[in-house]
N, CA, C and O atoms as CSV, one atom per row, in Angstrom:
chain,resi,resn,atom,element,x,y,z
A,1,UNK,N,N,68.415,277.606,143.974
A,1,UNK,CA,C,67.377,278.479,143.458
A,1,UNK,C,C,66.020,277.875,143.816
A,1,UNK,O,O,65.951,276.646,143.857
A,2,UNK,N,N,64.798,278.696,144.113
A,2,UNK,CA,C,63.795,278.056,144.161
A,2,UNK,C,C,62.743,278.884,142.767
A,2,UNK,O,O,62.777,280.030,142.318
A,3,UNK,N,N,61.758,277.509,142.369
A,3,UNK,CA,C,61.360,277.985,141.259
A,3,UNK,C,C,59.349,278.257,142.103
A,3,UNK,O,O,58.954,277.975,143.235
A,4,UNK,N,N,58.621,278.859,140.965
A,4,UNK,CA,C,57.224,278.413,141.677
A,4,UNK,C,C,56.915,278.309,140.208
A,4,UNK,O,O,57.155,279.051,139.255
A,5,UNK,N,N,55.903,276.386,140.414
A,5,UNK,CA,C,55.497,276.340,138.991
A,5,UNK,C,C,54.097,276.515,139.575
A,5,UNK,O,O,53.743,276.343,140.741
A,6,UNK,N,N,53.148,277.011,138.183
A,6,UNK,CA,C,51.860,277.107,138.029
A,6,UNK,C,C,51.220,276.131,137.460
A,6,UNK,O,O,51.466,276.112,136.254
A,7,UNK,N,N,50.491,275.292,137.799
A,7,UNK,CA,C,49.476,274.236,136.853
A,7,UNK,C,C,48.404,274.053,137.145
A,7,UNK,O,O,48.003,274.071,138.309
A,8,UNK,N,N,47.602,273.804,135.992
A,8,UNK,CA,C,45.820,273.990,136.027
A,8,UNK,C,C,45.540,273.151,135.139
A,8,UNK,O,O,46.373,272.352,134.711
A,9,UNK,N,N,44.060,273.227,134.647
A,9,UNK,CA,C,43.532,272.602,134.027
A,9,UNK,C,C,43.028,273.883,132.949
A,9,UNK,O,O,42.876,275.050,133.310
A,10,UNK,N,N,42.865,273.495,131.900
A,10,UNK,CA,C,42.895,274.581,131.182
A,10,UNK,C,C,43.854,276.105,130.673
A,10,UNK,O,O,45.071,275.916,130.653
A,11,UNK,N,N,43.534,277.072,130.409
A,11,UNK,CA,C,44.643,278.130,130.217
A,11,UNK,C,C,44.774,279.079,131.511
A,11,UNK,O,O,45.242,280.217,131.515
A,12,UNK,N,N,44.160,278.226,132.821
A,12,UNK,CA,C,44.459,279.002,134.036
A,12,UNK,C,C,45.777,279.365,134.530
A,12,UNK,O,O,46.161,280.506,134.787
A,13,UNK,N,N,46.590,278.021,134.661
A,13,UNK,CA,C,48.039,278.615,134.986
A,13,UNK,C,C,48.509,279.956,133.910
A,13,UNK,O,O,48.474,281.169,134.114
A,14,UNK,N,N,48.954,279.165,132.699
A,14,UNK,CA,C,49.271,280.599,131.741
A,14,UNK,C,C,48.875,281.534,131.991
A,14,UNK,O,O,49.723,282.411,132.156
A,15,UNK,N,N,47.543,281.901,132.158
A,15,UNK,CA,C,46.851,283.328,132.017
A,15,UNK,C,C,47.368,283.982,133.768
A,15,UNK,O,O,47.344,285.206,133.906
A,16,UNK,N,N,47.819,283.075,135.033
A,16,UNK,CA,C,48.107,283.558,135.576
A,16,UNK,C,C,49.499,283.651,135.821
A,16,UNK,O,O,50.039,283.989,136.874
A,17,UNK,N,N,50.123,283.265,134.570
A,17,UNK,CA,C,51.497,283.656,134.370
A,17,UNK,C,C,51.526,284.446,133.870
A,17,UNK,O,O,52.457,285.206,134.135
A,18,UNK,N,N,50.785,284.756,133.052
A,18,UNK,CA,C,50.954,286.180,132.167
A,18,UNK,C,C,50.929,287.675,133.105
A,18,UNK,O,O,51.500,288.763,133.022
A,19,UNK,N,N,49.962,287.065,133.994
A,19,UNK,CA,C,49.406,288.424,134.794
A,19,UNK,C,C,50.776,288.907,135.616
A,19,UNK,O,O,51.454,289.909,135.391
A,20,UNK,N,N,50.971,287.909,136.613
A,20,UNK,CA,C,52.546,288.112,137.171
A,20,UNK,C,C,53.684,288.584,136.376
A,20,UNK,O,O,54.571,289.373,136.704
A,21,UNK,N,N,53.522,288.034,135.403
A,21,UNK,CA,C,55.308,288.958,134.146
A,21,UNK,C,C,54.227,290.598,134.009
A,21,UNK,O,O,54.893,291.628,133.904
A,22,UNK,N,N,53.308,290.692,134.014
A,22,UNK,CA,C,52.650,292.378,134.040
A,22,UNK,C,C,53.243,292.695,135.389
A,22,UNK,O,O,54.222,293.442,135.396
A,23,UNK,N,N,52.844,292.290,136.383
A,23,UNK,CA,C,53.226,292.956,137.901
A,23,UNK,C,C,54.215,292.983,138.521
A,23,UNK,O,O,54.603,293.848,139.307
A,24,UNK,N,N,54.746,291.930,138.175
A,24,UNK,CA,C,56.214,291.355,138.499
A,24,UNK,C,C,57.805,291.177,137.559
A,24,UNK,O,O,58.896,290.945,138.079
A,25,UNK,N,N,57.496,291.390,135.856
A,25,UNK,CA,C,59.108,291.586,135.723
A,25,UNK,C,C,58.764,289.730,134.756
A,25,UNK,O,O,58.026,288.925,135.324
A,26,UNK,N,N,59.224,289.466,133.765
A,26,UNK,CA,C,59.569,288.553,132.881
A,26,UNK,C,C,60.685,287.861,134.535
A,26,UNK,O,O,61.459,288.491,135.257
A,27,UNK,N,N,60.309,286.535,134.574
A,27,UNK,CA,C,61.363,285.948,135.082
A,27,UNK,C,C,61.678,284.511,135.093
A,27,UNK,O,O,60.768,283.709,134.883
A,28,UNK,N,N,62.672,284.178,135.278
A,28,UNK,CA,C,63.217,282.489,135.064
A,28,UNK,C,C,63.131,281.803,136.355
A,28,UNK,O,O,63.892,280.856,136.556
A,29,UNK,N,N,62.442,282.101,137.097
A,29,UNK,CA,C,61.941,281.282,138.265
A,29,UNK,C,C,60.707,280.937,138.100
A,29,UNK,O,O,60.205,280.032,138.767
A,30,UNK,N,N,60.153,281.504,137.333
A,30,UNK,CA,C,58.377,280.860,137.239
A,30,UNK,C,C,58.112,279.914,136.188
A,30,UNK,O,O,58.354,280.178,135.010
A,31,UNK,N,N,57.794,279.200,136.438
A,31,UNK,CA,C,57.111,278.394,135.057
A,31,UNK,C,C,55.575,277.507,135.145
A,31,UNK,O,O,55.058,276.914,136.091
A,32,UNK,N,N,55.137,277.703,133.769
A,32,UNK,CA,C,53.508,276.807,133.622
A,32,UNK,C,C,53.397,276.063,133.159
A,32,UNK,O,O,54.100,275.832,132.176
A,33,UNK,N,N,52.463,275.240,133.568
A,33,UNK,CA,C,51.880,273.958,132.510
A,33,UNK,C,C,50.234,273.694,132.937
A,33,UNK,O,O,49.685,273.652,134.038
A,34,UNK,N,N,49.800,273.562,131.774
A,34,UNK,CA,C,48.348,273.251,132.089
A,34,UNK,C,C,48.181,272.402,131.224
A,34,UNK,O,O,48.943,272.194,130.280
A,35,UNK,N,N,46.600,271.512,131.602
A,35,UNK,CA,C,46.262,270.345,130.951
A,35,UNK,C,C,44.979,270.862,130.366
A,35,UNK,O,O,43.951,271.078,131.009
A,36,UNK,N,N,45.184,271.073,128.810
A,36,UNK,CA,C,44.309,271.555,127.970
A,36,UNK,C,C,43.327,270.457,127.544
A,36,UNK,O,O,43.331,269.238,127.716
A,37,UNK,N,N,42.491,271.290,126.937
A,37,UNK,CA,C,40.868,270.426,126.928
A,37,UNK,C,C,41.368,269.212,125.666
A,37,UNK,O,O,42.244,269.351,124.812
A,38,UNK,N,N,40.667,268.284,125.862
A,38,UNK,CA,C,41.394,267.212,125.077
A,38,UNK,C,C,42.611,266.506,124.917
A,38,UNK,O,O,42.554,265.447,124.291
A,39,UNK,N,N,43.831,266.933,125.415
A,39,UNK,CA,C,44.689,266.742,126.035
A,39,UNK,C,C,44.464,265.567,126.870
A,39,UNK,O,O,43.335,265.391,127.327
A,40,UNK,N,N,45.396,264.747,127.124
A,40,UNK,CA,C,45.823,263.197,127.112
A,40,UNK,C,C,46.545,263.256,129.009
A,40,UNK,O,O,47.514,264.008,128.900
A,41,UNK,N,N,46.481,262.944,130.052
A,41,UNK,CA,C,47.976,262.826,130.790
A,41,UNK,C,C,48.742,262.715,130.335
A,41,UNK,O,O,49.476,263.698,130.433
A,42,UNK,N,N,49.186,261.805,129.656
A,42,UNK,CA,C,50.515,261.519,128.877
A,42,UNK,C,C,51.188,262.534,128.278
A,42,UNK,O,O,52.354,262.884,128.459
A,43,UNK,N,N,50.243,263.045,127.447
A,43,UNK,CA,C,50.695,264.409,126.927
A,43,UNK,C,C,51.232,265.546,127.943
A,43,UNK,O,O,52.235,266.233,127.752
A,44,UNK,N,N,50.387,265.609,129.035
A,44,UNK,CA,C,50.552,266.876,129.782
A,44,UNK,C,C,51.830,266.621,130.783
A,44,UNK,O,O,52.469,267.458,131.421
A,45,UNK,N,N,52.015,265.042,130.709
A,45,UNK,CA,C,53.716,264.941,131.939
A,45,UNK,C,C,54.627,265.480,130.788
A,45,UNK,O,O,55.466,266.300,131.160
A,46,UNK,N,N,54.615,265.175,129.485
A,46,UNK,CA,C,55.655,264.958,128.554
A,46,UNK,C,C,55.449,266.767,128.196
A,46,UNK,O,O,56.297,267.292,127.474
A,47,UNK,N,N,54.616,267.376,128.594
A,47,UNK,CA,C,54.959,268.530,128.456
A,47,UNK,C,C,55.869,269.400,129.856
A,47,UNK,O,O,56.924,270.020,129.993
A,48,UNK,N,N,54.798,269.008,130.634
A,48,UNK,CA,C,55.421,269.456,132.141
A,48,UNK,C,C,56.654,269.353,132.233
A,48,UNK,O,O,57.364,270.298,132.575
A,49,UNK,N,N,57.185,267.955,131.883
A,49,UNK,CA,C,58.982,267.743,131.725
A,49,UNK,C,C,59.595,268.599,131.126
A,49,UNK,O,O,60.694,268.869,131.610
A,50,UNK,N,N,59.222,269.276,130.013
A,50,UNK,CA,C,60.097,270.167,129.586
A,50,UNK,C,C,59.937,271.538,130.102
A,50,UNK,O,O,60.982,272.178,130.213
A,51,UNK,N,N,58.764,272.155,130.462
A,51,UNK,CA,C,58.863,272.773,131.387
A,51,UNK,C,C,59.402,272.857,132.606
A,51,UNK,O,O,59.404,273.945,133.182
A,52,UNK,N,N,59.810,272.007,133.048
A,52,UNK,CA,C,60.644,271.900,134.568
A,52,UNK,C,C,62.528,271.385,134.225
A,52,UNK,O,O,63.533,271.246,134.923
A,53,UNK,N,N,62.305,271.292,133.265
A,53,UNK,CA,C,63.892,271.099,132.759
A,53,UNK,C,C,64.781,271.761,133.406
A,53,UNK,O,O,65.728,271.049,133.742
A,54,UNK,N,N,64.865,272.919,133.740
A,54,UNK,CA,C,65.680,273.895,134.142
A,54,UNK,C,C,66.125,273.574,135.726
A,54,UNK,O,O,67.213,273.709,136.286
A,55,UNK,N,N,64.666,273.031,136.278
A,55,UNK,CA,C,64.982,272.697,137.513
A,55,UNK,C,C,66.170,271.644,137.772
A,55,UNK,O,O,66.255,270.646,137.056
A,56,UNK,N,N,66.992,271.861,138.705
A,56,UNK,CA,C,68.373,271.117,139.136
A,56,UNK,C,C,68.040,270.244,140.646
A,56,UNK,O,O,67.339,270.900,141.416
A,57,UNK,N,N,68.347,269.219,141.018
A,57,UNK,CA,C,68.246,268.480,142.474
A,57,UNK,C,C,68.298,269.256,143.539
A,57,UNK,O,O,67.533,268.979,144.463
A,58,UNK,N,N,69.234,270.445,143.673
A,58,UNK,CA,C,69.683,270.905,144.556
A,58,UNK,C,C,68.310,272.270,144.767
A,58,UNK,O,O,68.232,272.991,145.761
A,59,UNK,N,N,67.344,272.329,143.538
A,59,UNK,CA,C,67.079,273.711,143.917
A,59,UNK,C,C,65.195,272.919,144.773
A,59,UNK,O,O,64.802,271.771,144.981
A,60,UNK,N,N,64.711,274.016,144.954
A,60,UNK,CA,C,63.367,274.087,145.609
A,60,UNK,C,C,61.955,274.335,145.019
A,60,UNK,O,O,61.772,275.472,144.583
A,61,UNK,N,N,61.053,273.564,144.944
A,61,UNK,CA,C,60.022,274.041,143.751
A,61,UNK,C,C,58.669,274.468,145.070
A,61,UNK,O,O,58.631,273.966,146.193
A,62,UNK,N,N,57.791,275.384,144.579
A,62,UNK,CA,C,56.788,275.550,145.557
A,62,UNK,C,C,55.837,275.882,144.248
A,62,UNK,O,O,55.921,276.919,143.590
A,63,UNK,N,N,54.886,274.765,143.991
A,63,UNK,CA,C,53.833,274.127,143.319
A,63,UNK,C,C,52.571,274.310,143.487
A,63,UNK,O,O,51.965,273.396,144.047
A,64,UNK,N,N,51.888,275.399,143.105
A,64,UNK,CA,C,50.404,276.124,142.999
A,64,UNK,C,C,49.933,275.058,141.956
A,64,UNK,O,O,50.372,274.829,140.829
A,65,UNK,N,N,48.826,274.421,142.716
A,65,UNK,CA,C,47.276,273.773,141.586
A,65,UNK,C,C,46.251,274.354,141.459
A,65,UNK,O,O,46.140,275.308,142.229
A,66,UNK,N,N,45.420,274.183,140.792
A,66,UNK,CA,C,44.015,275.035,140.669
A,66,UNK,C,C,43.310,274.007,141.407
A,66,UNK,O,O,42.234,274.448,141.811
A,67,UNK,N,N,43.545,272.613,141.786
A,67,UNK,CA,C,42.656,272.017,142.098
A,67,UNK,C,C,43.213,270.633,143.035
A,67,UNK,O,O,43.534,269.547,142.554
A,68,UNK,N,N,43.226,271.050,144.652
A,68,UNK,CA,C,43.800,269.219,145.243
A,68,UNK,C,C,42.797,268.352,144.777
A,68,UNK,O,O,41.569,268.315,144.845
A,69,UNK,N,N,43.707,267.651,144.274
A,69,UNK,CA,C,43.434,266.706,143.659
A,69,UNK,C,C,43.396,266.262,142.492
A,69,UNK,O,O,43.168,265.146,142.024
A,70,UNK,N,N,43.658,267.309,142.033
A,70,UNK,CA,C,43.328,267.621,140.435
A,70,UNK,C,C,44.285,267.129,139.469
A,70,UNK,O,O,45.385,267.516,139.865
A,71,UNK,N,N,44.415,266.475,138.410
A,71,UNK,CA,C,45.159,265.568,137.649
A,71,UNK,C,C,46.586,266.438,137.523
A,71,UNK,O,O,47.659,266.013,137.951
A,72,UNK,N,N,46.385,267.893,136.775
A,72,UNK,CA,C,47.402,268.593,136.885
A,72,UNK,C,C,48.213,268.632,138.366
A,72,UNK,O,O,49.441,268.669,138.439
A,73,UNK,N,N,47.638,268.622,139.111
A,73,UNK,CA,C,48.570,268.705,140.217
A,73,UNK,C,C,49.564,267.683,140.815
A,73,UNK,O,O,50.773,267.705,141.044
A,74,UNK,N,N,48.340,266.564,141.014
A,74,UNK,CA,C,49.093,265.102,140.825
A,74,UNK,C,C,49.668,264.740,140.361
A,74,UNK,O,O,50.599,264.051,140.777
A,75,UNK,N,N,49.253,265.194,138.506
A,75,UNK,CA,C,50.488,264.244,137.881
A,75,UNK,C,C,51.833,265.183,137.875
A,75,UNK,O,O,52.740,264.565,137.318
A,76,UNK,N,N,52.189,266.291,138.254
A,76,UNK,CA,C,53.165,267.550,138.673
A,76,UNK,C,C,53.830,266.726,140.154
A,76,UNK,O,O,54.993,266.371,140.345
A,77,UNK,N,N,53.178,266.652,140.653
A,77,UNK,CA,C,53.851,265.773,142.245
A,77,UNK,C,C,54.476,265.014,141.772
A,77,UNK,O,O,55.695,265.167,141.854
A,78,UNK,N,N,53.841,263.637,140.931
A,78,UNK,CA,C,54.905,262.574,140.532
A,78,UNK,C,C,55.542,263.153,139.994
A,78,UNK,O,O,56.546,263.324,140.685
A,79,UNK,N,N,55.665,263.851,138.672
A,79,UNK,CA,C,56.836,263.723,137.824
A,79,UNK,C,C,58.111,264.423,138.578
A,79,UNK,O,O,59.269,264.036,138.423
A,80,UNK,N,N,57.678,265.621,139.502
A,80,UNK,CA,C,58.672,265.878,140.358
A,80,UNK,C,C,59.422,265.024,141.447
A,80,UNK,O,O,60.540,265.211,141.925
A,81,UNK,N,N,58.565,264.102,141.690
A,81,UNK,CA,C,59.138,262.907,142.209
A,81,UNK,C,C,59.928,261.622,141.631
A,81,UNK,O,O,60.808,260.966,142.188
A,82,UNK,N,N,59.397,261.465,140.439
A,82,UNK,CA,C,60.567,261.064,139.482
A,82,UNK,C,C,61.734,261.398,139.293
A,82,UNK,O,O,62.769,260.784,139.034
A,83,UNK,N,N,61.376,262.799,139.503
A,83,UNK,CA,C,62.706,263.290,139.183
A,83,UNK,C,C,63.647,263.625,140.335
A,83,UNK,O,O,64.598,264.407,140.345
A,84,UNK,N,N,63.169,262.866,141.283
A,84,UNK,CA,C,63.875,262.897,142.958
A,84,UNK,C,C,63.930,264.365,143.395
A,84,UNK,O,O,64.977,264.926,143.717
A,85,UNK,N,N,62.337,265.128,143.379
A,85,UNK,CA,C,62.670,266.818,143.763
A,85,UNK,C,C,61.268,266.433,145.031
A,85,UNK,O,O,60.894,267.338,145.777
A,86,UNK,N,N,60.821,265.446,145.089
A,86,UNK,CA,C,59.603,265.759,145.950
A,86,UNK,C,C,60.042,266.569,147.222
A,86,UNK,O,O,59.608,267.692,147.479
A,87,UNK,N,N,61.001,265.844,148.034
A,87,UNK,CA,C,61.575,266.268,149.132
A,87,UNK,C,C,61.820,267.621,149.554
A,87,UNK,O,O,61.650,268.126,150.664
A,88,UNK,N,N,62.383,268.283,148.149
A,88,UNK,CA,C,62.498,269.363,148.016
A,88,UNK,C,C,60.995,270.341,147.620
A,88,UNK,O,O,61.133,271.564,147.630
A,89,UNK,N,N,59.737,269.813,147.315
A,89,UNK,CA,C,59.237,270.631,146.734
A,89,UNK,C,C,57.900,270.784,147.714
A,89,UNK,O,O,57.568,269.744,148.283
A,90,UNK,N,N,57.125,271.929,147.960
A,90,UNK,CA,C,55.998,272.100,148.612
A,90,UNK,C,C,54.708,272.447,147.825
A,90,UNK,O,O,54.652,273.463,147.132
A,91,UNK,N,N,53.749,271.645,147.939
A,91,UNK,CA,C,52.725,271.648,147.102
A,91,UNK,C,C,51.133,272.775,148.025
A,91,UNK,O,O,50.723,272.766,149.186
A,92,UNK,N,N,50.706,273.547,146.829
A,92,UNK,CA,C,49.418,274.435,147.441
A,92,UNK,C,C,48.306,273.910,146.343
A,92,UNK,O,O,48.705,273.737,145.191
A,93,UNK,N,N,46.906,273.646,146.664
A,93,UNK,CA,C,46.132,273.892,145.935
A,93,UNK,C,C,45.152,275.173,146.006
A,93,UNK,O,O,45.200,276.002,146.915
A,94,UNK,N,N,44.283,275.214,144.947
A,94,UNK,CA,C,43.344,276.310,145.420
A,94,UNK,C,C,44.037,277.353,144.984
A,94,UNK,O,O,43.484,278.302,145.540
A,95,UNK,N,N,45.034,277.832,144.236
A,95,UNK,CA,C,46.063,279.096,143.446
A,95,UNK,C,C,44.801,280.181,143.078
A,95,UNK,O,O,43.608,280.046,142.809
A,96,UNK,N,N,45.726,281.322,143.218
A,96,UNK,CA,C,44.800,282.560,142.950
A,96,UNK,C,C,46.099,283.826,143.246
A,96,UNK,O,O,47.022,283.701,144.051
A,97,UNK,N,N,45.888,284.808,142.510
A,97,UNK,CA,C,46.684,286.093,142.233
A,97,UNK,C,C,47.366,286.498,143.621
A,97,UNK,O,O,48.477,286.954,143.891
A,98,UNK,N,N,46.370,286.183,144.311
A,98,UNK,CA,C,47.084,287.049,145.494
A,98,UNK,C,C,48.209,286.196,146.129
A,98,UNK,O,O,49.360,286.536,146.401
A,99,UNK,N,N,47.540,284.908,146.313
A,99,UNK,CA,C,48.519,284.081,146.305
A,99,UNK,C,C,49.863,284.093,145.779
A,99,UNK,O,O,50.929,284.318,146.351
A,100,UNK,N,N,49.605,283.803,144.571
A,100,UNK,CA,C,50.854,283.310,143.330
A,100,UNK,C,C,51.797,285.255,143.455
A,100,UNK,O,O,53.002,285.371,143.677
A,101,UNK,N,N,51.194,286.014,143.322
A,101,UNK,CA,C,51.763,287.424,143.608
A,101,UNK,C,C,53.163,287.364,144.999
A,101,UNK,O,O,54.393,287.392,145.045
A,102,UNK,N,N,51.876,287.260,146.052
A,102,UNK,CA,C,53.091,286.984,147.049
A,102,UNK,C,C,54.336,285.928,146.795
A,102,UNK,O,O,55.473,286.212,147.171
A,103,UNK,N,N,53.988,284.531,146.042
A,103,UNK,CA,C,55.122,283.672,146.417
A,103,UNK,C,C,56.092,284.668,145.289
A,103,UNK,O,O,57.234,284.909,145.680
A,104,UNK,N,N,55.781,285.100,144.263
A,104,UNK,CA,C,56.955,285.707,142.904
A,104,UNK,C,C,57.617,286.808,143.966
A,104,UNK,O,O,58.845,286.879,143.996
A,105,UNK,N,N,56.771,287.731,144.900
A,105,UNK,CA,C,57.553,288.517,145.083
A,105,UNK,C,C,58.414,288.927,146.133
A,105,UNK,O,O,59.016,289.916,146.549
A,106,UNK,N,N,58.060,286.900,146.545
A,106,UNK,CA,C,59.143,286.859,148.371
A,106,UNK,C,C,59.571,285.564,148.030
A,106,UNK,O,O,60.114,284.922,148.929
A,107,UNK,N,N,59.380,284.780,146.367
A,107,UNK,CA,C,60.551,283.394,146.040
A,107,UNK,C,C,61.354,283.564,146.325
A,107,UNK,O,O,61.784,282.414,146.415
A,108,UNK,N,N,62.123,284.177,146.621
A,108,UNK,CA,C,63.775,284.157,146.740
A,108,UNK,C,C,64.374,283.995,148.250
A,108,UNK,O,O,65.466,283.526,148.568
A,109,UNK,N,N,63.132,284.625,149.261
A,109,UNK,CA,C,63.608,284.746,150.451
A,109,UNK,C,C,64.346,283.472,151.302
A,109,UNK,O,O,64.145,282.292,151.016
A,110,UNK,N,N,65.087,283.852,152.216
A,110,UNK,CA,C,65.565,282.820,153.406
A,110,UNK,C,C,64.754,281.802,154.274
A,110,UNK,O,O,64.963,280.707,154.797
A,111,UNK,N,N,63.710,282.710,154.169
A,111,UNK,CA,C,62.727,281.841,155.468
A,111,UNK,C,C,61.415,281.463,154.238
A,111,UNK,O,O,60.560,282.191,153.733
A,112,UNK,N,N,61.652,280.357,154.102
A,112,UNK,CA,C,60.768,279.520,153.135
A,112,UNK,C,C,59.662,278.953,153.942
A,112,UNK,O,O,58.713,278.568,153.258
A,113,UNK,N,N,59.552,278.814,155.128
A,113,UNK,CA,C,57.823,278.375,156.109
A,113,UNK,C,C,57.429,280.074,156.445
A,113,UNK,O,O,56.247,280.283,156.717
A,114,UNK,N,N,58.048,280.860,156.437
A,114,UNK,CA,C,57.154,282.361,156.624
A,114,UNK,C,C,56.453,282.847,155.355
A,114,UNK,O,O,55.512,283.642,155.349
A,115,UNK,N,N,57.138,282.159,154.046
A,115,UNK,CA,C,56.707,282.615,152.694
A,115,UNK,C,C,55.627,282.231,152.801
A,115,UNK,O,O,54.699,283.032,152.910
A,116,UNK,N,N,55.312,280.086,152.802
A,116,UNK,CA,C,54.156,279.267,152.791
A,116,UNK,C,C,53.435,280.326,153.505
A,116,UNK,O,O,52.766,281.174,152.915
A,117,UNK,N,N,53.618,280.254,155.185
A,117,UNK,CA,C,52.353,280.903,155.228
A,117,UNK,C,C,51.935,282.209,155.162
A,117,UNK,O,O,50.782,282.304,155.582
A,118,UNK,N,N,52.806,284.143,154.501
A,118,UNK,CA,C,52.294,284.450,154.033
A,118,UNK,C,C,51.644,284.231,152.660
A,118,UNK,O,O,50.973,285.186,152.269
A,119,UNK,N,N,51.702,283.250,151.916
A,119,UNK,CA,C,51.140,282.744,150.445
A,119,UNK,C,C,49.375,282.411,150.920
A,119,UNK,O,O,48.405,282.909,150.349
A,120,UNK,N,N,49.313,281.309,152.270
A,120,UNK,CA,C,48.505,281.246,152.285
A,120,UNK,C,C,47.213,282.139,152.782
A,120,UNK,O,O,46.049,282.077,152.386
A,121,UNK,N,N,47.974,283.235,154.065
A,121,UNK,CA,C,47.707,284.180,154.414
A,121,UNK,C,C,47.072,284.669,153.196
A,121,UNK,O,O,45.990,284.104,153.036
A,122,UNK,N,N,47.351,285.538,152.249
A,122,UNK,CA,C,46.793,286.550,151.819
A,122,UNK,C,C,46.045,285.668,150.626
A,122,UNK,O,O,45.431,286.428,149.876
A,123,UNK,N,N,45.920,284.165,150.219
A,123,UNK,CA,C,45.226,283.818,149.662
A,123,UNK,C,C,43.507,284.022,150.039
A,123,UNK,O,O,42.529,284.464,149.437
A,124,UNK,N,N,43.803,283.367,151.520
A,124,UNK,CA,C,42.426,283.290,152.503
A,124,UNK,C,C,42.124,284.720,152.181
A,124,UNK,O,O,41.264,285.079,151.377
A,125,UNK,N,N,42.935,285.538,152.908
A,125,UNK,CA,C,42.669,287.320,152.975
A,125,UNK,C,C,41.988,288.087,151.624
A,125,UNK,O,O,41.586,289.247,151.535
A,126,UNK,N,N,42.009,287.016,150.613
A,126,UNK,CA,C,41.833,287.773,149.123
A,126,UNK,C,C,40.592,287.017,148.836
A,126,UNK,O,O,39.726,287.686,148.272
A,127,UNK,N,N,40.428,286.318,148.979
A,127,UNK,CA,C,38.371,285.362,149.457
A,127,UNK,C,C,37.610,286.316,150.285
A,127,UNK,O,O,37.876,286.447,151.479
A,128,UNK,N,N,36.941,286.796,149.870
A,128,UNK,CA,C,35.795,287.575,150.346
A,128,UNK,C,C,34.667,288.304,149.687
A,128,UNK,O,O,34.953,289.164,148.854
A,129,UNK,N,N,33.407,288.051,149.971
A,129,UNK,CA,C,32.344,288.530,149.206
A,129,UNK,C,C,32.598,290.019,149.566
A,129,UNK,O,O,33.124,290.436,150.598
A,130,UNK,N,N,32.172,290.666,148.627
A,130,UNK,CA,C,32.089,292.444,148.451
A,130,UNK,C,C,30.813,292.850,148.678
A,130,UNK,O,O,29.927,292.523,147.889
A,131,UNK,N,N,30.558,293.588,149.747
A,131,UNK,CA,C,29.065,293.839,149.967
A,131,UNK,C,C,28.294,295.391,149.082
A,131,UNK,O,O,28.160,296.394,149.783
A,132,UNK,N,N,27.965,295.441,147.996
A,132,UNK,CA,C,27.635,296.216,146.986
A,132,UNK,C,C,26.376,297.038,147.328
A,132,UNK,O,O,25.412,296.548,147.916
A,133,UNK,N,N,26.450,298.386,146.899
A,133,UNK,CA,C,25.276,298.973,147.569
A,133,UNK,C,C,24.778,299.572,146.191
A,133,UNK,O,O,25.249,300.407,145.419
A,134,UNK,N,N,23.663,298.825,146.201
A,134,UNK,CA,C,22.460,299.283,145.023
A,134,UNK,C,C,21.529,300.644,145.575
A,134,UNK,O,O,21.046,300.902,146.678
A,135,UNK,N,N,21.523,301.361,144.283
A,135,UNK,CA,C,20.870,302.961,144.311
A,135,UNK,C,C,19.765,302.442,144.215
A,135,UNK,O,O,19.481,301.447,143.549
A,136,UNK,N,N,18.981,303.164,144.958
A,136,UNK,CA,C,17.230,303.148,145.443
A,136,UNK,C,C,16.668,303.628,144.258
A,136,UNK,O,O,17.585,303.623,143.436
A,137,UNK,N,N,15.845,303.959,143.840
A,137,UNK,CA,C,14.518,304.876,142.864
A,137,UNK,C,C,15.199,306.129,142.837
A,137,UNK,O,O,15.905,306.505,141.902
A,138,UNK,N,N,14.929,306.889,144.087
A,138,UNK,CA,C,15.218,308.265,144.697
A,138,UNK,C,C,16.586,308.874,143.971
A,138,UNK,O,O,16.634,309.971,143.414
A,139,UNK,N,N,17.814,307.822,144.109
A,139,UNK,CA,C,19.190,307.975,143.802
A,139,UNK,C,C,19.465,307.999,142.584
A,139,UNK,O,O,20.469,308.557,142.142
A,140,UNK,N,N,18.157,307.077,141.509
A,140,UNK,CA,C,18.893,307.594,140.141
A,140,UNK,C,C,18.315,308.351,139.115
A,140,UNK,O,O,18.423,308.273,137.891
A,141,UNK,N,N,17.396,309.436,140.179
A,141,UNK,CA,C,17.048,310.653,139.386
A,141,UNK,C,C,18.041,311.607,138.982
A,141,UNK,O,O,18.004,312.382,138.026
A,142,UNK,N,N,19.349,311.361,140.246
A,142,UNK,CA,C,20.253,312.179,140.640
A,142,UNK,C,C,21.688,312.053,139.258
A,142,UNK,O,O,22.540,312.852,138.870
A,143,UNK,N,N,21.326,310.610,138.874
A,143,UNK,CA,C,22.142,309.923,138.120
A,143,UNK,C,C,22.011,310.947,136.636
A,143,UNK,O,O,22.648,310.651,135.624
């Protein structure tokens, strides 16, 4: 099985777990952990662990951070490496909807380097300023 966990700093992962069980279906391949304000490392591996419990040696994790480099992410690398899954697991930073959307709704597939890079594909593709067109004087008499 392959799982995709979410972790952030703050209630970012969650809130973008929540959004995915709206678009995507309650499911047992996803799971979160974030490192809440005041919150300890210590605290946040000893949570992460039980969140990743489910995971088995044999299966595949593909690991969205909000931030390379970022404590949540790091300390998510080790503990998955503790737990002898590094090998198995592929790490993204920089997570965002469009992203995390695509990996929930092609996790399962065969070809696991076409997933990575549509994940990253439509991450880039979903970055873009919106060029907004403001009404003149003239236009909001009309209004």
């Amino acid at each position: 099985m392959r799982y995709l966990l979410l972790v952030s700093h703050g209630t970012f992962a969650p809130g973008l777990h929540s959004v995915l069980k709206m678009l995507s279906g309650d499911r047992d391949d996803v799971l979160s952990c974030s490192l809440e304000d005041g919150m300890g490392a210590d605290q946040y591996v000893e949570n992460l662990k039980k969140v990743i419990e489910p995971i088995d040696p044999e299966d595949e994790v593909l690991v969205l951070g909000d931030i390379i480099g970022g404590s949540p992410l790091t300390n998510a690398l080790k503990t998955l490496s503790d737990k002898g899954m590094i090998a198995r697991t592929s790490a993204f930073g920089g997570m965002n909807l469009p992203m995390a959307l695509t990996a929930v709704l092609q996790l399962q597939t065969d070809d696991l380097p076409a997933l990575k890079q549509s994940m990253v594909s439509e991450a880039r593709e979903a970055t873009k300023e919106l060029e907004l067109e403001t009404p003149s004087a003239d236009d909001e008499d009309d209004i």
